[in-house]
Structure formats: structure tokens, C-alpha cells
Backbone as ProteinMPNN parsed JSONL, in Angstrom:
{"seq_chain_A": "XXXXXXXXXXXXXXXXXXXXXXXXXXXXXXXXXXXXXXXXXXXXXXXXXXXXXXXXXXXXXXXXXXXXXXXXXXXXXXXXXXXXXXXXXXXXXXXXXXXXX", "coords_chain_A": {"N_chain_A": [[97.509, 101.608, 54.217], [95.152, 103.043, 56.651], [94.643, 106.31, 56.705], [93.781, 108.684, 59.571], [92.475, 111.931, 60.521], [91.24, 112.585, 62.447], [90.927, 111.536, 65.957], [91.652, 109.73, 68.818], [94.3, 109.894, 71.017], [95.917, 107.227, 72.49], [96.995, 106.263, 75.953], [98.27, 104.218, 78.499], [99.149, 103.381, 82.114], [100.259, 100.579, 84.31], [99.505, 98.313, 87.151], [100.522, 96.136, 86.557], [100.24, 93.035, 84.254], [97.925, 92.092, 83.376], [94.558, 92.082, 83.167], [92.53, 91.536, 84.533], [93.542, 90.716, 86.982], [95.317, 93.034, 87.475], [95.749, 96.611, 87.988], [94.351, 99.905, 86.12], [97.246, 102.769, 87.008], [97.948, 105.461, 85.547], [96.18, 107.599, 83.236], [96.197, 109.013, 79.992], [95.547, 111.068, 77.383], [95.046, 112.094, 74.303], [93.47, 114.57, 72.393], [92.691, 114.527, 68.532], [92.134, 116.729, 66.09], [91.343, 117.313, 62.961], [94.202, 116.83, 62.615], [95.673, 118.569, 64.284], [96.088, 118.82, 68.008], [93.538, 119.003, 70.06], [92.926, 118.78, 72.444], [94.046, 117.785, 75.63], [94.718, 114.986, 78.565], [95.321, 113.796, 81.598], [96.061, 111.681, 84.153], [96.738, 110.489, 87.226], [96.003, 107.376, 88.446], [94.029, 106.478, 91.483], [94.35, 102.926, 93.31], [94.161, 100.362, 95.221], [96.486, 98.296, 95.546], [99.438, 97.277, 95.327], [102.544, 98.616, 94.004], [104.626, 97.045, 92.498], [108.23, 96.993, 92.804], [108.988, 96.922, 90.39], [107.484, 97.722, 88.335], [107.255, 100.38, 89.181], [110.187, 101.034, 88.606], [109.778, 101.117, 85.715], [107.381, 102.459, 85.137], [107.565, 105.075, 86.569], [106.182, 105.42, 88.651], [104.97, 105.996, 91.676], [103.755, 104.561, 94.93], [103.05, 106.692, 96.332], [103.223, 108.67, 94.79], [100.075, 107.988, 93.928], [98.571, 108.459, 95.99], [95.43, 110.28, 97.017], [94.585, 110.335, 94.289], [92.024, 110.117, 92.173], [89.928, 107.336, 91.917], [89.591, 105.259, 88.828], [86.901, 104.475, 88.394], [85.622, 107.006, 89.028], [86.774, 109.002, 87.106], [85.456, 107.842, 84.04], [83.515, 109.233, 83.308], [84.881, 111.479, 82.101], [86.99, 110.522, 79.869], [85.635, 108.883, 78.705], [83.659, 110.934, 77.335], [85.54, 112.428, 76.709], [86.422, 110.299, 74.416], [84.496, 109.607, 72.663], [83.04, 108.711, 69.95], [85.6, 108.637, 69.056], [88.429, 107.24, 66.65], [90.339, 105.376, 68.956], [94.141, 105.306, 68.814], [97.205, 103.707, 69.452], [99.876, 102.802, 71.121], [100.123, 99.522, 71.153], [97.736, 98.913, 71.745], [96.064, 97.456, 72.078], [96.664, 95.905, 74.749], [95.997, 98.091, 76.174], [93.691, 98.497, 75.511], [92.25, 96.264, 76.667], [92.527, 96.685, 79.333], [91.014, 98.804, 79.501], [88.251, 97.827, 79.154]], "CA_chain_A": [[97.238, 101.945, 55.591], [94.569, 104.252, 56.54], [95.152, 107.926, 57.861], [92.854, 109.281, 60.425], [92.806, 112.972, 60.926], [90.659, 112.962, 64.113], [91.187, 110.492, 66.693], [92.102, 110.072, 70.44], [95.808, 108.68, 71.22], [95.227, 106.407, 74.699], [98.323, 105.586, 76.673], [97.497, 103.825, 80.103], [100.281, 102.681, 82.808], [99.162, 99.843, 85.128], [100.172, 97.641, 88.106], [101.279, 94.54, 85.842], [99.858, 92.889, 82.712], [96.448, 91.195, 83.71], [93.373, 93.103, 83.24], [91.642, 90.676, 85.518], [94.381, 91.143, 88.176], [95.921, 94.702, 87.596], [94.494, 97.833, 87.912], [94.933, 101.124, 85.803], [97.408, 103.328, 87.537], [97.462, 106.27, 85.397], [95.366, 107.255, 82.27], [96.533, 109.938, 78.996], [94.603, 110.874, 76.393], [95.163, 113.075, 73.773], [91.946, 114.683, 71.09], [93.378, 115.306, 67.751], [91.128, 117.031, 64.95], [91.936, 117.813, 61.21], [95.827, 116.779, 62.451], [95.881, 118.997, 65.151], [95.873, 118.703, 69.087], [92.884, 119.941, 70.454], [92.611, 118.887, 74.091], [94.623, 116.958, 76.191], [94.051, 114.817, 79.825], [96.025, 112.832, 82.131], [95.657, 111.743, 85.298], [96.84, 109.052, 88.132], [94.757, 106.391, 89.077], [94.304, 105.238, 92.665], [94.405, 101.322, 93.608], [95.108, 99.7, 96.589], [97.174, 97.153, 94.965], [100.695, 97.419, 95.555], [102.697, 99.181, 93.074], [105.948, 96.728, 92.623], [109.455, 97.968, 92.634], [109.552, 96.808, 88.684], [106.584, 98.51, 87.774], [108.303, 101.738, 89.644], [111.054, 101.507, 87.904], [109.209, 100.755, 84.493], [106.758, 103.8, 84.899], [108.485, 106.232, 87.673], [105.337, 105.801, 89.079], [105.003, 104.769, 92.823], [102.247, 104.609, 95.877], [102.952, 108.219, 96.808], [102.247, 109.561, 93.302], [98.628, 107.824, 93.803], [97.702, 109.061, 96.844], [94.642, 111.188, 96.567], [94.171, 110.358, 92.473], [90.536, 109.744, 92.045], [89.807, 106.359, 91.07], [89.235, 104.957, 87.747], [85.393, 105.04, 88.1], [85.38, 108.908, 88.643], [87.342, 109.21, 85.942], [85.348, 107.157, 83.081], [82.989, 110.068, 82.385], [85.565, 112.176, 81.157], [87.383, 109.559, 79.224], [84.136, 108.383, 77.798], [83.588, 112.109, 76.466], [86.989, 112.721, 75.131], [86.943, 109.37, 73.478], [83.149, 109.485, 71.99], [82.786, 107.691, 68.578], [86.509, 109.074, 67.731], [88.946, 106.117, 66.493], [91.88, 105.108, 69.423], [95.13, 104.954, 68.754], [97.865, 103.606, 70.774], [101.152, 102.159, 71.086], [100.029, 98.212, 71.893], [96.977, 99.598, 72.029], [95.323, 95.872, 72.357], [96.915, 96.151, 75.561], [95.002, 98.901, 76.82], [91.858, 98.493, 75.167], [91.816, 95.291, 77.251], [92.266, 97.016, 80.6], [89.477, 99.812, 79.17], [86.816, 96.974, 79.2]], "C_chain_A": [[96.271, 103.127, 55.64], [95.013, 105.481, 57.362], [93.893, 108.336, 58.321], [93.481, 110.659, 60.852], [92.168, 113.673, 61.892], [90.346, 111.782, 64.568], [91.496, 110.818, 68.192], [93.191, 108.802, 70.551], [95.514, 108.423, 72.628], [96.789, 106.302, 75.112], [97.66, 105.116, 78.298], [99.133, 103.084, 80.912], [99.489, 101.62, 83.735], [100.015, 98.8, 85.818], [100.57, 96.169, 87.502], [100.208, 94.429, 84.301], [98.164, 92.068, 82.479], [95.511, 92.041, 84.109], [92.374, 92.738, 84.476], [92.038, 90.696, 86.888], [94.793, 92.185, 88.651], [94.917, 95.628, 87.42], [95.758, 98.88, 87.169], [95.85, 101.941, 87.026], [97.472, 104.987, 86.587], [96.784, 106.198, 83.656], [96.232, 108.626, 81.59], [95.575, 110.006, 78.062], [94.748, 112.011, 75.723], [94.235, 113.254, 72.387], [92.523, 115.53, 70.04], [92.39, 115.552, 66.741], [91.702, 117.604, 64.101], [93.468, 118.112, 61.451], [96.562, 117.628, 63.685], [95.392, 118.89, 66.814], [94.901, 119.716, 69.544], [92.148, 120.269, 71.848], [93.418, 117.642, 74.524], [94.135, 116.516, 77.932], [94.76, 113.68, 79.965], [95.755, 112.759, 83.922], [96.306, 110.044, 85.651], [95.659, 108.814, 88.228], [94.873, 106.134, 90.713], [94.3, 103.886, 92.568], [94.858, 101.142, 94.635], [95.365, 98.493, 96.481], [98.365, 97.601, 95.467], [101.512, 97.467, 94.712], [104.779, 98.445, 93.372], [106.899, 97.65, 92.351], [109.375, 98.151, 90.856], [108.71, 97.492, 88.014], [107.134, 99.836, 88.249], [108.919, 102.095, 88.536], [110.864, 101.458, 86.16], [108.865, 102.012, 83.995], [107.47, 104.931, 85.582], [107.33, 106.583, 88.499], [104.951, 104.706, 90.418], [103.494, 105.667, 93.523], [102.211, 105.951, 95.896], [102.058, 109.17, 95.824], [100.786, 109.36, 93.423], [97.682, 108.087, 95.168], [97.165, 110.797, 96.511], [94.267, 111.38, 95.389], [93.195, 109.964, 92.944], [90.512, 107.802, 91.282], [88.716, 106.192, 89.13], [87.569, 105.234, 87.123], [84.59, 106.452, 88.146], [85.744, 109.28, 88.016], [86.868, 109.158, 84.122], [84.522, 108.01, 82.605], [83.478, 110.877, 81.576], [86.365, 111.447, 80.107], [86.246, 109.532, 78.673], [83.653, 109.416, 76.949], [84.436, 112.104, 75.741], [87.089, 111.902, 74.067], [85.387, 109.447, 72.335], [83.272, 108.651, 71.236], [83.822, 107.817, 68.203], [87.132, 107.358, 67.899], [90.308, 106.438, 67.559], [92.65, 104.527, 69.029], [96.299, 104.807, 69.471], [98.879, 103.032, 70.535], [100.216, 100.563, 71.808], [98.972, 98.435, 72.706], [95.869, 98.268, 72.307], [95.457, 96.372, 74.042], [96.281, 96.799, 76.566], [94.081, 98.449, 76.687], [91.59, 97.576, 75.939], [91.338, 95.377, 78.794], [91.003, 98.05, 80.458], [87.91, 98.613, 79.805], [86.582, 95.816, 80.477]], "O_chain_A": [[96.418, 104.087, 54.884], [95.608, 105.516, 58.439], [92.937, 108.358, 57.546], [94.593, 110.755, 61.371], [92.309, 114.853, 62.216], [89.661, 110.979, 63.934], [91.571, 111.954, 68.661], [93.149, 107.586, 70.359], [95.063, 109.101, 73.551], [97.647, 106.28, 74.23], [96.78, 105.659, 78.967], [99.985, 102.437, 80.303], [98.276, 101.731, 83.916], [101.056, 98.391, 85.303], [100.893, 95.225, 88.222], [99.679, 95.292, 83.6], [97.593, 91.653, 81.471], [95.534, 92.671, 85.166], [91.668, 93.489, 85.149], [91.25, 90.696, 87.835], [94.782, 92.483, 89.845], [93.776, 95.59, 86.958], [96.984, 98.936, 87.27], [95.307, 101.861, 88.128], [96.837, 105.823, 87.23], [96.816, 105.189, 82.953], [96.89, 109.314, 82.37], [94.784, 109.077, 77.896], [94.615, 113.05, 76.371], [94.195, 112.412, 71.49], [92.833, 116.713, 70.18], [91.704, 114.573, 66.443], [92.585, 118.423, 64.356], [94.073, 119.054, 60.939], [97.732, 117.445, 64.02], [94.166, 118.875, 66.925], [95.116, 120.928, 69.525], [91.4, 121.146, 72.281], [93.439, 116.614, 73.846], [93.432, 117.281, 78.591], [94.948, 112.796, 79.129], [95.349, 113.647, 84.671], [96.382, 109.011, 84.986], [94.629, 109.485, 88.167], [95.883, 105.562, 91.124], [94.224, 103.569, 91.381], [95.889, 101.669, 95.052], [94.756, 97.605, 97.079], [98.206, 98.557, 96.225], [101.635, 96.348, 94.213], [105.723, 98.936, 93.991], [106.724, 98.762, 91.853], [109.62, 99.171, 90.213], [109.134, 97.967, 86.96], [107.563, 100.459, 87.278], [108.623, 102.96, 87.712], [111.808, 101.761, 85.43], [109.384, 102.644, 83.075], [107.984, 105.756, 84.827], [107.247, 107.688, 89.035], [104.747, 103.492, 90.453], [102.724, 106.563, 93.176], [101.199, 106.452, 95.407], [101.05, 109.876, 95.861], [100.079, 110.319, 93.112], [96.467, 107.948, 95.306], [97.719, 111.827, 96.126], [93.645, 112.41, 95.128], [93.2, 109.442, 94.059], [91.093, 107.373, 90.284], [87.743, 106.733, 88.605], [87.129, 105.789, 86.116], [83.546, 106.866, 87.642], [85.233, 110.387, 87.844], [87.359, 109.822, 83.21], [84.445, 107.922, 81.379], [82.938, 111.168, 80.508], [86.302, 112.166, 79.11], [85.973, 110.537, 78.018], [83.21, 109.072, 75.854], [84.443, 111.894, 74.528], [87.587, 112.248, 72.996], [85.572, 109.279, 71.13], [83.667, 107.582, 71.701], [83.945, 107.388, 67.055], [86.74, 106.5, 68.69], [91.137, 107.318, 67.329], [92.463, 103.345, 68.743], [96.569, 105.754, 70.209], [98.854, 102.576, 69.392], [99.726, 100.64, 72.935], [98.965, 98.299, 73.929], [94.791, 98.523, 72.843], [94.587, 97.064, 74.571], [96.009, 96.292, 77.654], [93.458, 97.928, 77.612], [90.41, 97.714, 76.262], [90.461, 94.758, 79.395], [90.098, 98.046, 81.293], [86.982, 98.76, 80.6], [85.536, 95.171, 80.54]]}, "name": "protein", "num_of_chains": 1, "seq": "XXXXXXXXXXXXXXXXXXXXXXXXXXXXXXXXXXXXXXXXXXXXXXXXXXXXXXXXXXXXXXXXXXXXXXXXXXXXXXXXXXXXXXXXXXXXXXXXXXXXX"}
């Protein structure tokens, strides 16, 4: 297995499981160099999707929380910095990467 000692860990929450259908609701991102944390960034998403009960109770994350988050596309410059050329890593990180693109 290889070890990476600078990378960016992704985590993303999101209104169901269809990239094509769902939207990001919030984004994480954490910049680790030579093993250590060296900047962190999180943030809700807006959407005006409708944020089921099961997704609620999944994330703990409802409509209220996303009023006034910036959407996703004001968001992608900073993301796009933090992440640069490093390698993401992620829990089911397919997952994400799918809603990323």
C-alpha cells in the first residue's frame, strides 16, 4: 500500500446518492503536509432541493443549517486551491469524487 505524507482528506454530505440528481450540501477538507495538519475548511452548501427527513437524520444537517451558505460555485475556488495537484483521500471517496465532477 502506498503512504502519502501530503494530501487533502475530502468528506462531502449531500441531498441523496445521485450526482446527476443531488446536490452537495456541505463540503470538508483537510491539507496535510509531511503528516501533519496544515489547514483546514468546511463549509455548508446551499441548494434548493429539499433536504429529506433521512438525509437529516443521516447528516444532522437540515434546510435551516443552509440558509445563507454560499453555493457550491462560490466555493470551488477555494477547494480547487486547497486541493491543487495534492492526492485526495476519502472515506468512499469514489463517492465524492463523483459529485466533485
Amino acid at each position: 500500500m502506498r503512504q502519502f505524507s501530503n494530501y487533502v482528506a475530502l468528506d462531502l454530505e449531500t441531498t441523496g446518492l445521485n450526482p446527476f440528481t443531488d446536490d452537495i450540501i456541505e463540503v470538508a477538507l483537510v491539507k496535510v503536509r509531511e503528516g501533519k495538519i496544515t489547514e483546514q475548511f468546511s463549509s455548508f452548501v446551499f441548494t434548493p432541493l429539499q433536504i429529506s427527513q433521512h438525509v437529516s437524520y443521516l447528516t444532522g444537517i437540515t434546510a435551516k443549517d443552509l440558509e445563507g451558505a454560499p453555493d457550491f460555485i462560490s466555493l470551488l475556488p477555494k477547494l480547487q486551491e486547497l486541493i491543487g495537484d495534492n492526492p485526495i483521500l476519502g472515506h468512499n471517496i469514489f463517492f465524492d469524487w463523483s459529485f466533485l465532477m
